[in-house]
N, C-alpha and C positions, 0 to 999 in steps of 0.2 A: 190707950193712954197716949199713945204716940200723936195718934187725930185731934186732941184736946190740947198738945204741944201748938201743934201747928199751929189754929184757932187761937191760942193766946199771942204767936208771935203776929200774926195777922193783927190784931186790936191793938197791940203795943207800939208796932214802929208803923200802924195808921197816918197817926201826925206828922211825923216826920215825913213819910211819903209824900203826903198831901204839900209840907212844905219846899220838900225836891222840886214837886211838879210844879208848885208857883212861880220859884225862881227859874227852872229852866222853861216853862212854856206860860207866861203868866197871863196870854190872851184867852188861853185853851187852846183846840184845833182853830186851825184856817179853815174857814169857811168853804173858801175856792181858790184856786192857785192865782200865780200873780201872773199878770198880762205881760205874756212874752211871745213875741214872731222868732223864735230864733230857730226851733226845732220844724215847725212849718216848714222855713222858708228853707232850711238844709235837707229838708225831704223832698220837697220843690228842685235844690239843685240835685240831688242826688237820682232824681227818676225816680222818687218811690213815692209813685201817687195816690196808692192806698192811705199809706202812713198818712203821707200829707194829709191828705181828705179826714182822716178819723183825727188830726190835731185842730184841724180849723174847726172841723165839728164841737170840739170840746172845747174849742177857743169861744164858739156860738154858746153853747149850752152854761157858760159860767159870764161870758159878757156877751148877752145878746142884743147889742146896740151898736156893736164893732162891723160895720160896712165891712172892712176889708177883710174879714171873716167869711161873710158871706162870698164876696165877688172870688176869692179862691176855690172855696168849694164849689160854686155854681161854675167856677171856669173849668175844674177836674172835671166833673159830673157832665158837663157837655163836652169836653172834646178831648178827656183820654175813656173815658164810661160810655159815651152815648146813652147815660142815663137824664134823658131829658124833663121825664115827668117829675123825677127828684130833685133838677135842679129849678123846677120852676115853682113848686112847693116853697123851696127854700127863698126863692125872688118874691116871691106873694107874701110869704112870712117876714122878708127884710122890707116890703112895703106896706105893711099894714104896721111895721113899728118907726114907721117915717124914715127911714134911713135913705140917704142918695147914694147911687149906687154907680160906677160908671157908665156911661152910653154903650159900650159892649155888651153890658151885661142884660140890657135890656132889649136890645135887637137881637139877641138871641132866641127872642119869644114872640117876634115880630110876626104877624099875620105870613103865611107864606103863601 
């Protein structure tokens, strides 16, 4: 009897619910978060080049047109990683979507 309680409260304040969530969130979800360097660049000064690295990443992964997304993480990735073949995936993938990227970032891949 109790499980049929519950069940009618669920249908009754349905609407209202529905109308809670319009007024407080009337887009729905965010799609993707909003374009901010802020957390980056304080993991950047802090020495924490993992963090850094997985923020630019996901700075890429939700606006992947952002150069200066890329040229951090390609700059972690070569000279605190010495993960070179990651960072040049990633240089390959910032030029095959036309982005300019600084001259450093590309004499990093320079014939040796």
């Amino acid at each position: 009897a109790a499980l049929i309680w519950v069940d009618i409260f669920r249908i009754a304040t349905r609407p209202f619910m529905l109308l809670i969530d319009s007024i407080f969130s009337p887009g729905g979800h965010f799609r993707k978060p909003a374009l901010s360097w802020k957390l980056a660049d304080f993991y950047l000064a802090e020495q924490r080049h993992a963090e850094a690295l997985e923020e630019f990443r996901s700075i890429i992964r939700h606006y992947p047109d952002e150069a200066r997304a890329y040229e951090g993480a390609i700059d972690l990735l070569v000279n605190e990683f010495d993960r070179r073949g990651e960072a040049r995936k990633l240089f390959h993938r910032s030029q095959r979507r036309g982005l300019e990227l600084a001259p450093r970032i590309g004499g990093y891949f320079s014939p040796e």
